[in-house]
DSSP file (Angstrom, degrees, kcal/mol; ACC not computed):
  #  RESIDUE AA STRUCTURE BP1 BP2  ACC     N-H-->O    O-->H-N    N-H-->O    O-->H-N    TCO  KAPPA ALPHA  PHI   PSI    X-CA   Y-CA   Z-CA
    1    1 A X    >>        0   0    0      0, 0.0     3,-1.7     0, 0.0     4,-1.6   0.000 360.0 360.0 360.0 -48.5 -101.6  -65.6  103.4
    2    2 A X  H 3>  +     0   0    0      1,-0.3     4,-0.7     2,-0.2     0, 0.0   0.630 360.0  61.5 -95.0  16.0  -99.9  -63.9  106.5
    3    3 A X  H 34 S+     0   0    0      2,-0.2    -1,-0.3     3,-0.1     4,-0.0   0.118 101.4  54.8-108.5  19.1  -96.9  -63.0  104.6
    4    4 A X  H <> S+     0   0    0     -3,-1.7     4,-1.6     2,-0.1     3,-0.3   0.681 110.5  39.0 -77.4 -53.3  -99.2  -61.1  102.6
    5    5 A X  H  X S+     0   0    0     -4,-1.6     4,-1.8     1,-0.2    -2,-0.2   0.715 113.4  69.2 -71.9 -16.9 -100.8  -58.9  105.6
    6    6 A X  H  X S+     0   0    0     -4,-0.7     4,-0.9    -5,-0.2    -1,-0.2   0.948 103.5  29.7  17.8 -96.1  -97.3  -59.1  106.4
    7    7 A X  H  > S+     0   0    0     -3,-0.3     4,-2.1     1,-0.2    -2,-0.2   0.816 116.2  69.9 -68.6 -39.2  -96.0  -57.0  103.6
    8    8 A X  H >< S+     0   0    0     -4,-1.6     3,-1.0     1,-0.2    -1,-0.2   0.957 104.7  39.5 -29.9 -74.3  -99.6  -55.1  103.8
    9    9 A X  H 3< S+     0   0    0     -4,-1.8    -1,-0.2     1,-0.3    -2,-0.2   0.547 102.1  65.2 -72.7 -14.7  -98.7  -53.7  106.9
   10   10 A X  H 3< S+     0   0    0     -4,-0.9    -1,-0.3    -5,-0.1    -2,-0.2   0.908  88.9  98.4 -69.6 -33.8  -94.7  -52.8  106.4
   11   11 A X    <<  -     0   0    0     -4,-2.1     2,-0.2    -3,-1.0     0, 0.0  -0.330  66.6-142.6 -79.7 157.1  -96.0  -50.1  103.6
   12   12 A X        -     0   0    0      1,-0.0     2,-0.5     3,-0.0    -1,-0.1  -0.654  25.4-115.8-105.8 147.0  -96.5  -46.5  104.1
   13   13 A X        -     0   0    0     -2,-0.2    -1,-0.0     1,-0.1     0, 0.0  -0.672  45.4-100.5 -71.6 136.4  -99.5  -44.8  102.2
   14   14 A X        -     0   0    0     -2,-0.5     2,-0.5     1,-0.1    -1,-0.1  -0.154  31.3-127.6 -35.2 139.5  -98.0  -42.3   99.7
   15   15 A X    >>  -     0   0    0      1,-0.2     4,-2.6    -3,-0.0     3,-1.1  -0.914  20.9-115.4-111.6 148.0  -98.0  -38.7  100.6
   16   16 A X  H 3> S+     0   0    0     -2,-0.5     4,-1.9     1,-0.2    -1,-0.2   0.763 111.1  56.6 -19.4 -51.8  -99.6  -36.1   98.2
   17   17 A X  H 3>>S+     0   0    0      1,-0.2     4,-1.8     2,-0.2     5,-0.6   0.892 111.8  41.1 -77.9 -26.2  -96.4  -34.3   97.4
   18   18 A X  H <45S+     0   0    0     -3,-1.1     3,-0.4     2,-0.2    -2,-0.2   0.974 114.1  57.5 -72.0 -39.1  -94.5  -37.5   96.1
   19   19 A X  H  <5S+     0   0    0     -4,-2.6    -2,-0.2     1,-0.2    -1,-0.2   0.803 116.7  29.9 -61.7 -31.7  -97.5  -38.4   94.5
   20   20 A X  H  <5S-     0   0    0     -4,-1.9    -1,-0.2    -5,-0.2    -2,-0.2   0.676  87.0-135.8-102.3 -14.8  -97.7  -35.2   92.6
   21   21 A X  T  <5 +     0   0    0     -4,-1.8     2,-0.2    -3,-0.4    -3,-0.1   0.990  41.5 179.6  86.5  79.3  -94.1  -34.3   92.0
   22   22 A X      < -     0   0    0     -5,-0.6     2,-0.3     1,-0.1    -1,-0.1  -0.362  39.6 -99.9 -94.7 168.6  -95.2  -30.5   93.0
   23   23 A X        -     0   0    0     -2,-0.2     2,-0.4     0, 0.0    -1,-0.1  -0.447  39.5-135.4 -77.4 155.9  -92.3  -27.8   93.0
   24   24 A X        -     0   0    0     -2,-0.3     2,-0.2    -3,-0.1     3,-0.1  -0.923  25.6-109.8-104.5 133.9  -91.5  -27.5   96.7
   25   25 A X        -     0   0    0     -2,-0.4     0, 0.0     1,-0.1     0, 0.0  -0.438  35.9 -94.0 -58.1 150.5  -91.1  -23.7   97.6
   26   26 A X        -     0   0    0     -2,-0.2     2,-0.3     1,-0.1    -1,-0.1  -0.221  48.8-114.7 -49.4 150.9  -87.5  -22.2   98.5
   27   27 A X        -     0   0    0     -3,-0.1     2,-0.2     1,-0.0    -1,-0.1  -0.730  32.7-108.6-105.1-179.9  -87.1  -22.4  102.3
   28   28 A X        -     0   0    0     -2,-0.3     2,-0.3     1,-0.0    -1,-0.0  -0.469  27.0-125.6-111.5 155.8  -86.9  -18.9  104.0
   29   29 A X        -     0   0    0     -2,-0.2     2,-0.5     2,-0.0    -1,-0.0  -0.861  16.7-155.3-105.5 133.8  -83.7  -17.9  105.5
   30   30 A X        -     0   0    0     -2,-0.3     2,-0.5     2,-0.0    -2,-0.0  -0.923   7.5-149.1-140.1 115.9  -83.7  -16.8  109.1
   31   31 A X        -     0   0    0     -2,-0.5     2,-0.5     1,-0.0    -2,-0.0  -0.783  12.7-170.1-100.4 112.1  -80.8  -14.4  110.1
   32   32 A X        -     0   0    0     -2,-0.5     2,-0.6     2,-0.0    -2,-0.0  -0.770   8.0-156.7-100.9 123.4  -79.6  -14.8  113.8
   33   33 A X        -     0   0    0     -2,-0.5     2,-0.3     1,-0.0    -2,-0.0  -0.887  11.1-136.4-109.0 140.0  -77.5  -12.3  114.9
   34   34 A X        -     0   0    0     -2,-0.6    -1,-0.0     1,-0.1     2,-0.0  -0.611  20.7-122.8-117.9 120.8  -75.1  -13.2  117.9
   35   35 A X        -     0   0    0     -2,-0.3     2,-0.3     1,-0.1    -1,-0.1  -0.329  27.1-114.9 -70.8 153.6  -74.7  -10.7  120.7
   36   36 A X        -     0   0    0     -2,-0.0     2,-0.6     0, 0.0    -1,-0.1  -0.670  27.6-149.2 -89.5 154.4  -71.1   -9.4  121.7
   37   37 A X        -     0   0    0     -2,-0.3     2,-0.0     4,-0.0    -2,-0.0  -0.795   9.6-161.3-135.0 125.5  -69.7  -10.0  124.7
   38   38 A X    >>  -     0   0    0     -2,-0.6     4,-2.0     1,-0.1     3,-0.6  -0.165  32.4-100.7-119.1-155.5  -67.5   -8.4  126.7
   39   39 A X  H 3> S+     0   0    0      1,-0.2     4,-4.2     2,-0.2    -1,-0.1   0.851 116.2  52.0 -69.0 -25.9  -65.1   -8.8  129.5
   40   40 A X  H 3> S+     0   0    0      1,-0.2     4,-2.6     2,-0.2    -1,-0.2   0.915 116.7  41.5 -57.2 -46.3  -67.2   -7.5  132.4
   41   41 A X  H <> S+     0   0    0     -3,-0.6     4,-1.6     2,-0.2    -1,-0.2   0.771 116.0  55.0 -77.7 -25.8  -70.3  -10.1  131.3
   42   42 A X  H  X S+     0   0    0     -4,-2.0     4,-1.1     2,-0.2     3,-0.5   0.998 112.0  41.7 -53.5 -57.1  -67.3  -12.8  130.7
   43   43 A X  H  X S+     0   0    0     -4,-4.2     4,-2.7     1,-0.2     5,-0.2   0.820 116.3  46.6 -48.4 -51.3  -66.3  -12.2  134.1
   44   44 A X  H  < S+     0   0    0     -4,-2.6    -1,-0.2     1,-0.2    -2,-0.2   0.811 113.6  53.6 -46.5 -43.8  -70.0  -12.1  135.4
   45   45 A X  H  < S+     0   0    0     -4,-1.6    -1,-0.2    -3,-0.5    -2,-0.2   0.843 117.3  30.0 -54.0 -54.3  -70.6  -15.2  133.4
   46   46 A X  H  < S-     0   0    0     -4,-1.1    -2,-0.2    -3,-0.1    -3,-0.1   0.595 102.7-108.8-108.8 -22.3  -67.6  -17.4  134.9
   47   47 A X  S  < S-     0   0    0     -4,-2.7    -3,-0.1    -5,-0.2    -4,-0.1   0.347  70.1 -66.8 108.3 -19.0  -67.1  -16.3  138.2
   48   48 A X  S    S+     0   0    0     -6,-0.3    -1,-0.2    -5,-0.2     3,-0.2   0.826 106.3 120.0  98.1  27.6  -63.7  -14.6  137.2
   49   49 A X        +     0   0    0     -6,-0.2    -2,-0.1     2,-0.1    -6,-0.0  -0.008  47.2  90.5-116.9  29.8  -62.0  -18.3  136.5
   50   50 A X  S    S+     0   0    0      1,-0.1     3,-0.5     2,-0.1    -1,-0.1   0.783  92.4  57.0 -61.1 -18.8  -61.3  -17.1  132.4
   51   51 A X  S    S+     0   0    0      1,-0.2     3,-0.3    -3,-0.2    -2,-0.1   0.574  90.7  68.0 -88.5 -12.7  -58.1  -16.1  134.8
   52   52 A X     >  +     0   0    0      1,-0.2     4,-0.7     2,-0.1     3,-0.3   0.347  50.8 137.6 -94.6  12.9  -57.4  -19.7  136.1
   53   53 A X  H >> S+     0   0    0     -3,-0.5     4,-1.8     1,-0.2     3,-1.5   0.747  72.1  52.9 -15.0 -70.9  -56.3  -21.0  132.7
   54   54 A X  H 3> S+     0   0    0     -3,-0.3     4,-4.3     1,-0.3    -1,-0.2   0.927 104.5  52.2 -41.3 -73.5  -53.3  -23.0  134.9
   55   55 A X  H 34 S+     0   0    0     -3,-0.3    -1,-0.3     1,-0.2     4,-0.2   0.519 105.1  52.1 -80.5  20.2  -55.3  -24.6  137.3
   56   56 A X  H <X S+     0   0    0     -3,-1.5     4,-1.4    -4,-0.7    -2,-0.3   0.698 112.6  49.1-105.8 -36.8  -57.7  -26.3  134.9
   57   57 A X  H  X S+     0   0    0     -4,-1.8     4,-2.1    -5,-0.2    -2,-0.2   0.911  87.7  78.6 -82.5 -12.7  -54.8  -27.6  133.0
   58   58 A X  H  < S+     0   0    0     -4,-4.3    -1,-0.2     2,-0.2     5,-0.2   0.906  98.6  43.6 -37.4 -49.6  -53.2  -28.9  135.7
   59   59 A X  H >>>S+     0   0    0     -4,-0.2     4,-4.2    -3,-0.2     3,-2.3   0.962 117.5  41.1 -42.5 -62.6  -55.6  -32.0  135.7
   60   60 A X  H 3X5S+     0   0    0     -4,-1.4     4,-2.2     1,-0.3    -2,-0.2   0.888 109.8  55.9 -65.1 -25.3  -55.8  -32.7  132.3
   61   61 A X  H 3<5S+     0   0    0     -4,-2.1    -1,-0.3     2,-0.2    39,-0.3   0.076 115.1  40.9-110.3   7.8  -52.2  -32.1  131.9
   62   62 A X  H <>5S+     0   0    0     -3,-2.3     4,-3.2    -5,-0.1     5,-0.2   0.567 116.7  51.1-122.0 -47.1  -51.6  -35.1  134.9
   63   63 A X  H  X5S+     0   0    0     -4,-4.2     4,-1.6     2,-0.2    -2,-0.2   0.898 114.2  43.9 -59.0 -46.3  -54.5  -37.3  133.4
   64   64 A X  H  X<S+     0   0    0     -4,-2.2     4,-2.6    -5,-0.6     5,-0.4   0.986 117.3  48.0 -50.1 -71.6  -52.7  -36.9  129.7
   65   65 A X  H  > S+     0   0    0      1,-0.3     4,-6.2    31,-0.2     5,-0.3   0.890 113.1  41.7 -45.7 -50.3  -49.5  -37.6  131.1
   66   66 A X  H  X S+     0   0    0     -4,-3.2     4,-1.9     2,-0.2    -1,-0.3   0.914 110.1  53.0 -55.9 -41.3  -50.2  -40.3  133.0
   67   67 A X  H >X S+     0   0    0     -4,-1.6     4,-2.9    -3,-0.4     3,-2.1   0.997 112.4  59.1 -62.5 -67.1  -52.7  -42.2  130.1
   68   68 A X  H 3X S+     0   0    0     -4,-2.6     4,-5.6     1,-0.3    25,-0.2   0.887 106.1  48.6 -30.9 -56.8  -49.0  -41.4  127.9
   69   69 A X  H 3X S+     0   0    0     -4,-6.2     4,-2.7    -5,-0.4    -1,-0.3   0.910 112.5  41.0 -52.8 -27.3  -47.3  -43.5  130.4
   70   70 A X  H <X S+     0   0    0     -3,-2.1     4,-2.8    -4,-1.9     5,-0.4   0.960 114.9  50.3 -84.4 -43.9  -49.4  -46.4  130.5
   71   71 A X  H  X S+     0   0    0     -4,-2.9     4,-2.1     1,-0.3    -1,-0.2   0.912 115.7  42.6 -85.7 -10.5  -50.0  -46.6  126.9
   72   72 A X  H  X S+     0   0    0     -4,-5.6     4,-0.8    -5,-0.4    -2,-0.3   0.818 112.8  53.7 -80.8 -11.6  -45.9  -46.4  126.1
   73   73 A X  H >X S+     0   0    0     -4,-2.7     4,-2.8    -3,-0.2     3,-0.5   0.939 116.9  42.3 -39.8 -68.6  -45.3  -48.9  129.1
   74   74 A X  H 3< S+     0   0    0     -4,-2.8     3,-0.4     1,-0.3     4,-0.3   0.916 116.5  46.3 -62.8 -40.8  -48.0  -51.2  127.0
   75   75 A X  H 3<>S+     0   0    0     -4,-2.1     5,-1.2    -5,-0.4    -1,-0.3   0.699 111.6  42.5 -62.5 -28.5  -46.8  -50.6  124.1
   76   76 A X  H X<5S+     0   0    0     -4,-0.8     3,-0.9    -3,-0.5    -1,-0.2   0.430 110.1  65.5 -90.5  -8.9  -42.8  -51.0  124.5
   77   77 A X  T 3<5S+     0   0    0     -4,-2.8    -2,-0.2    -3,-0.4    -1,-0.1   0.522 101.5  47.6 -91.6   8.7  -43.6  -54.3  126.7
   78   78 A X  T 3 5S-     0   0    0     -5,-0.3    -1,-0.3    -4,-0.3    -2,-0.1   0.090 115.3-121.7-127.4  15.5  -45.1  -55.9  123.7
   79   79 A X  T < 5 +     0   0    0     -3,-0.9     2,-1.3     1,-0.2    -3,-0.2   0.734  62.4 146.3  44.6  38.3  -42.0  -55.0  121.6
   80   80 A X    > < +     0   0    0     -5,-1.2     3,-1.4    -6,-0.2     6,-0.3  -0.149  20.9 171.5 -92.3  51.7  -44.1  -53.1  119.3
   81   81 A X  T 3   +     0   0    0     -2,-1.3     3,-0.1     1,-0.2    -5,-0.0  -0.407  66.3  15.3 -81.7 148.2  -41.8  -50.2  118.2
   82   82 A X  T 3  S+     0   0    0      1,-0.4    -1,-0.2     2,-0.0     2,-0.2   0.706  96.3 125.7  76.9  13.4  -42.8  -48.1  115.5
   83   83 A X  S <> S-     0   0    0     -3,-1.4     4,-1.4    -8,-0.1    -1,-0.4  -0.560  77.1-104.2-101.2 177.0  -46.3  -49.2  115.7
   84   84 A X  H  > S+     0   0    0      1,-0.3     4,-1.6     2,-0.2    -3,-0.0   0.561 118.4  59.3 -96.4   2.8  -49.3  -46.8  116.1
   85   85 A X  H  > S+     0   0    0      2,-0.2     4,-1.0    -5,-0.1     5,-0.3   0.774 114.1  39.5 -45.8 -53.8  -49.8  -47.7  119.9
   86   86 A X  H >> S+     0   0    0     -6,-0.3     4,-3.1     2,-0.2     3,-0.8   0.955 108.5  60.8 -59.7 -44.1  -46.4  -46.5  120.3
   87   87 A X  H 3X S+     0   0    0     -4,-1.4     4,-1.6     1,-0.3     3,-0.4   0.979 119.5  26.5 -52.0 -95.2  -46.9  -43.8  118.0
   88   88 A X  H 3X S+     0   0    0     -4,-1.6     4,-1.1     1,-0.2    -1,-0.3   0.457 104.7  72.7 -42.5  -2.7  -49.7  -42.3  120.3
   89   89 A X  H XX S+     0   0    0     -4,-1.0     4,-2.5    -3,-0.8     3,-0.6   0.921 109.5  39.3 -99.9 -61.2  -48.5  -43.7  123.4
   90   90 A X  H 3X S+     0   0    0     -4,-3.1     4,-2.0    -3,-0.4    -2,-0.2   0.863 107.8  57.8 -49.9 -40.6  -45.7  -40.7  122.8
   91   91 A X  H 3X S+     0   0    0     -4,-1.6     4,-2.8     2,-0.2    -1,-0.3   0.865 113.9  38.1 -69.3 -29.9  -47.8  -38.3  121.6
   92   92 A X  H <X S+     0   0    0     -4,-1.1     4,-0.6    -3,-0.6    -2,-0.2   0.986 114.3  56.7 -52.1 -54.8  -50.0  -38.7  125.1
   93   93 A X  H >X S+     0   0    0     -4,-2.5     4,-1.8     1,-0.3     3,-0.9   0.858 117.6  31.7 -71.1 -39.2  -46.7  -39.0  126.8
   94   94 A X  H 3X S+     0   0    0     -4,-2.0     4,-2.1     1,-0.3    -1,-0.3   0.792 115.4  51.7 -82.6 -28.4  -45.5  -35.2  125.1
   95   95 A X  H 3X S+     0   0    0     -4,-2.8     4,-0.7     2,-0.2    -1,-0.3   0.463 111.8  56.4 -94.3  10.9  -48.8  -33.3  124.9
   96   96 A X  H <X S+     0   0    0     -3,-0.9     4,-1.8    -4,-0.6   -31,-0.2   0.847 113.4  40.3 -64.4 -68.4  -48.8  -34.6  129.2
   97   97 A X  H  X S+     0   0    0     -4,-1.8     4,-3.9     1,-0.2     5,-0.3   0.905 118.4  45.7 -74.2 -51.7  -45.5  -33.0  129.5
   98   98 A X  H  X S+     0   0    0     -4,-2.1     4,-2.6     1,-0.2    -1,-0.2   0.947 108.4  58.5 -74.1 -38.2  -46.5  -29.7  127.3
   99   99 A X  H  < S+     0   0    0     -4,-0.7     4,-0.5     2,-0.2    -1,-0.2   0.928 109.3  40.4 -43.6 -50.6  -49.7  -29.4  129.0
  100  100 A X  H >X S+     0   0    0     -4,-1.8     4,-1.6   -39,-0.3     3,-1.2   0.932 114.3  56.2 -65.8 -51.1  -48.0  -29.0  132.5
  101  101 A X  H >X S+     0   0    0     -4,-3.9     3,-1.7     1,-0.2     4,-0.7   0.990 108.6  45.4 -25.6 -79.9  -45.3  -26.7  130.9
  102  102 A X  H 3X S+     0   0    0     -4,-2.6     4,-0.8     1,-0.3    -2,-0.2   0.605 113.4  50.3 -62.8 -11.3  -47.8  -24.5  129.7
  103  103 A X  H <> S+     0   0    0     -3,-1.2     4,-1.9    -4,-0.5    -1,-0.3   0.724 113.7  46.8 -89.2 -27.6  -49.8  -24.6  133.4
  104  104 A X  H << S+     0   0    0     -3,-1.7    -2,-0.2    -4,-1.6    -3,-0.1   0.487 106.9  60.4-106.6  11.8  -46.5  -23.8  135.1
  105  105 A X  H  X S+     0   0    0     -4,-0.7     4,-2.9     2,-0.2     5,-0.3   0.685 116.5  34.1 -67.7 -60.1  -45.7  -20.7  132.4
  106  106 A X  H  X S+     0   0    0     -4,-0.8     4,-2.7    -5,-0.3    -2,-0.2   0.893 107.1  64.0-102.6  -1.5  -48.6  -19.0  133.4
  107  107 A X  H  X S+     0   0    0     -4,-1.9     4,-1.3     2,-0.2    -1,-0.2   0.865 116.0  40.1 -58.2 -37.7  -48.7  -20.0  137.1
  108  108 A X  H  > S+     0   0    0     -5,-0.2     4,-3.3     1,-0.2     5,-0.4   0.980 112.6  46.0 -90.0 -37.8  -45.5  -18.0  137.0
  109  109 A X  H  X S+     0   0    0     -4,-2.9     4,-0.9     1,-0.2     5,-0.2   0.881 108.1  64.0 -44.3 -34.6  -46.3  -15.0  134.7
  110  110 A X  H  X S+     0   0    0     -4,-2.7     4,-1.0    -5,-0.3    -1,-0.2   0.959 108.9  43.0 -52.6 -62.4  -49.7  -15.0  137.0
  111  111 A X  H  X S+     0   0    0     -4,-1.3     4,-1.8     1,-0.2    -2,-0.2   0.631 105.9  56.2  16.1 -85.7  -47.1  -14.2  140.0
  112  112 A X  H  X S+     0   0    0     -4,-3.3     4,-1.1     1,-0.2    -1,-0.2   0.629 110.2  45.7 -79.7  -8.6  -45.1  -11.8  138.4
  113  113 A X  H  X S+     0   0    0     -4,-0.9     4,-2.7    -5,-0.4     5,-0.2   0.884 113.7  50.7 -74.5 -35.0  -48.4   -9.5  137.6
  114  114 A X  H  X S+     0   0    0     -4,-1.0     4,-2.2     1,-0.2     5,-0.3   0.992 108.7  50.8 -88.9 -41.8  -49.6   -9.9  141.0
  115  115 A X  H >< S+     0   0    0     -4,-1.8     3,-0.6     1,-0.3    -1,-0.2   0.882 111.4  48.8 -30.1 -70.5  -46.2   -8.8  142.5
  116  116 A X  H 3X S+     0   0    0     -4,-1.1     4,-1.8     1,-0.3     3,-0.5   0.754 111.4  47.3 -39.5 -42.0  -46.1   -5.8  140.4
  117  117 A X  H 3X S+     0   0    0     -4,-2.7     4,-2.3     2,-0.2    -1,-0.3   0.875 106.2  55.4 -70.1 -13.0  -49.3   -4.8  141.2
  118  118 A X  H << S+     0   0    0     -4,-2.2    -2,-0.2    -3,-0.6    -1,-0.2   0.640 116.6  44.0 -91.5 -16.0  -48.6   -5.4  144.8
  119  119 A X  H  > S+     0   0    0     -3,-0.5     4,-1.0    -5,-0.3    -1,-0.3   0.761 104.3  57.4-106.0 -17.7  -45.7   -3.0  144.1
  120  120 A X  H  X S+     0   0    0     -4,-1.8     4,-3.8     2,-0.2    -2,-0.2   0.947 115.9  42.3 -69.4 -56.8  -47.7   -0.4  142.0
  121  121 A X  H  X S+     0   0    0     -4,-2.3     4,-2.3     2,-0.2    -1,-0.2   0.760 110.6  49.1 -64.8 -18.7  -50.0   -0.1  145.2
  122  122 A X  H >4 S+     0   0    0      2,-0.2     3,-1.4    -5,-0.2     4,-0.3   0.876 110.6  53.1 -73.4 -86.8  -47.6   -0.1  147.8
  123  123 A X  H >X S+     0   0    0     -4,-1.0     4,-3.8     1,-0.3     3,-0.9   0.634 113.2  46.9   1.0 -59.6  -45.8    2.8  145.5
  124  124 A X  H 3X S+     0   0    0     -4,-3.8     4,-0.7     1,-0.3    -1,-0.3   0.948 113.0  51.4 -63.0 -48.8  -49.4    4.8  145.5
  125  125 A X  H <X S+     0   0    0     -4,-2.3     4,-1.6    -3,-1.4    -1,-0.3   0.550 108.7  41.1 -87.5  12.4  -49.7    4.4  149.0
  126  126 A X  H <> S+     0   0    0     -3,-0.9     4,-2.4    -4,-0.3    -1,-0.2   0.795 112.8  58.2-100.0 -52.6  -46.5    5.5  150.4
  127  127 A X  H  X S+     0   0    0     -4,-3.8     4,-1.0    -5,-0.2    -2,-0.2   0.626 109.8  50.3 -45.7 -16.2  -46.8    8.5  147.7
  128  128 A X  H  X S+     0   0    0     -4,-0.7     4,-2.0    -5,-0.2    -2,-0.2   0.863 107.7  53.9 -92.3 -64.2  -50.3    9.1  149.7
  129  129 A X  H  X S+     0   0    0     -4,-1.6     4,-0.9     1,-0.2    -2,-0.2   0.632 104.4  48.5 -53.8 -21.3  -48.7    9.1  152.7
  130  130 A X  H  X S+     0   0    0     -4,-2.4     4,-2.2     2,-0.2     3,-0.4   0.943 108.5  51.6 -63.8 -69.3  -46.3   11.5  152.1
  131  131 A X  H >< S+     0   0    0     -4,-1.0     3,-1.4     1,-0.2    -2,-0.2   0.958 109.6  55.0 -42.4 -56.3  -48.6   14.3  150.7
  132  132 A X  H 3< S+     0   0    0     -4,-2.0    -1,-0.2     1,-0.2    -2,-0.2   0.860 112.1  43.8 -60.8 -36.3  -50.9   13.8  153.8
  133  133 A X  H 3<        0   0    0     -4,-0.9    -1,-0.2    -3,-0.4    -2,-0.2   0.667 360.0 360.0 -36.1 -41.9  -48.1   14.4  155.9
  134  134 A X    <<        0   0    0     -4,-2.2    -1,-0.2    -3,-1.4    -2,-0.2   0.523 360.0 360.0 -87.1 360.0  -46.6   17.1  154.5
């Protein structure tokens, strides 16, 4: 008897549309169209660190490397070569190394821009200084 009200009580009442095997209508399509955005609103947006590419990987690119070390350390102390511990333990250990490469590429290209500008203004103002002189 109470593994009948049991069972009672697990079932769901039927809803009208299974009951009647109705056509469903098509759903309606609703077209969102996605604003552009451009660099001034990026800038506004981010604070001006889209430019800081370098010092955001510099973390990850220390966190990688290091996690590379530890899991080829664990992995070569256990003789496991050519297993997939190892296998990733390298791939940490190289996309560690390329990360940091690629932060200290555009820490220097960053540099050489600011240098050049630093000579582009000097240039203008010495050319400024002249006319007003003359």
């Amino acid at each position: 008897m109470p593994e009948e009200s049991n069972k009672d009580a697990m079932r769901t009442p039927a809803t009208p549309e299974k009951a009647s095997n109705s056509v469903r209508p098509a759903p309606t399509v609703k077209v969102v169209s996605i604003p552009l955005v451009n660099e001034v609103q990026l800038t506004a947006a981010t604070g001006g660190t889209e430019l800081s590419c370098y010092r955001c990987i510099i973390p990850f690119g220390v966190v990688v490397l290091i996690a590379g070390i530890v899991v080829t350390a664990v992995a070569y102390s256990f003789n496991s070569h050519g297993s997939t511990i190892s296998y990733f333990g390298l791939v940490l250990l190289s996309a560690g190394v390329v990360l940091l490469a690629s932060s200290a590429v555009c820490w220097k290209v960053r540099m050489e821009r600011k240098k050049e500008r630093r000579r582009e203004s000097q240039t203008a103002l010495v050319a400024n200084q002249r006319s007003i002189f003359s």
